[in-house]
C-alpha positions in Angstrom: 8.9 12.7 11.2 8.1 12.1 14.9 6.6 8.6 15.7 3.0 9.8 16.5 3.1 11.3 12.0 5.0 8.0 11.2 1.8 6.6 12.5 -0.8 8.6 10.7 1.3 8.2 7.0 0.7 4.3 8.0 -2.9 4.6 8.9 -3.3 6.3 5.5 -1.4 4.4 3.1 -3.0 0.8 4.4 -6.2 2.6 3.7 -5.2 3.5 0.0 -3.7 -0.4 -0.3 -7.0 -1.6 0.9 -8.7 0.3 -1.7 -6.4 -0.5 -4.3 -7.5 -3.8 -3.7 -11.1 -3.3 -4.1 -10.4 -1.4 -7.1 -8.7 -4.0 -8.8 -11.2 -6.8 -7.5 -13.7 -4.8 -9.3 -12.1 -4.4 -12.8 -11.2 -8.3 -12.8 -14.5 -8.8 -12.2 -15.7 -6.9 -15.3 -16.4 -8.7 -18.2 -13.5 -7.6 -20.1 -11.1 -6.2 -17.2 -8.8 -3.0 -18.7 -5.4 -5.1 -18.6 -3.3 -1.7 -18.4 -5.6 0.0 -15.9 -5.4 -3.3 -13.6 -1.2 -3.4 -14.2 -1.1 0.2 -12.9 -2.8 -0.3 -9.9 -1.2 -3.5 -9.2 2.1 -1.4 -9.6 0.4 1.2 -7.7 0.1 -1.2 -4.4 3.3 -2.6 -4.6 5.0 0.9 -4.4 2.8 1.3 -1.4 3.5 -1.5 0.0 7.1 -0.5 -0.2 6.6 3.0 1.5 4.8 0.9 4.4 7.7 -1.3 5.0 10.1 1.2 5.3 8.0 3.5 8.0 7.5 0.3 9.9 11.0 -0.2 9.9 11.4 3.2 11.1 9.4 2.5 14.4 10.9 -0.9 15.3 13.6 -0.2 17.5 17.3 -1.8 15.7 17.6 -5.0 18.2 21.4 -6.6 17.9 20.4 -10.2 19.0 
């Protein structure tokens, strides 16, 4: 992947973290919140939050201090 698609997977996969977040916000806030439903999407962001780590990585530059 060139940097400019690196970029556009990033754009996309903060979008689906910050809606995983909503969605979760809005099943806690249920009355009774579907415990499995919330565990998946909590699993759900952390994977994501994985992927997004790794493509930043990808467009730092490796700096030997």
């Amino acid at each position: 992947m060139d940097e400019a698609q690196i970029r556009d997977r990033l754009d996309a996969l903060r979008l689906e973290h910050r809606d995983l977040d909503a969605a979760i916000a809005a099943l806690e806030g249920a009355g009774v919140p579907d415990q499995l439903q919330v565990a998946r999407l909590k699993k759900r962001k952390l994977r994501l939050r994985d992927e997004i780590s790794v493509l930043e990585d990808q467009l730092l530059p490796d700096i030997i201090a």
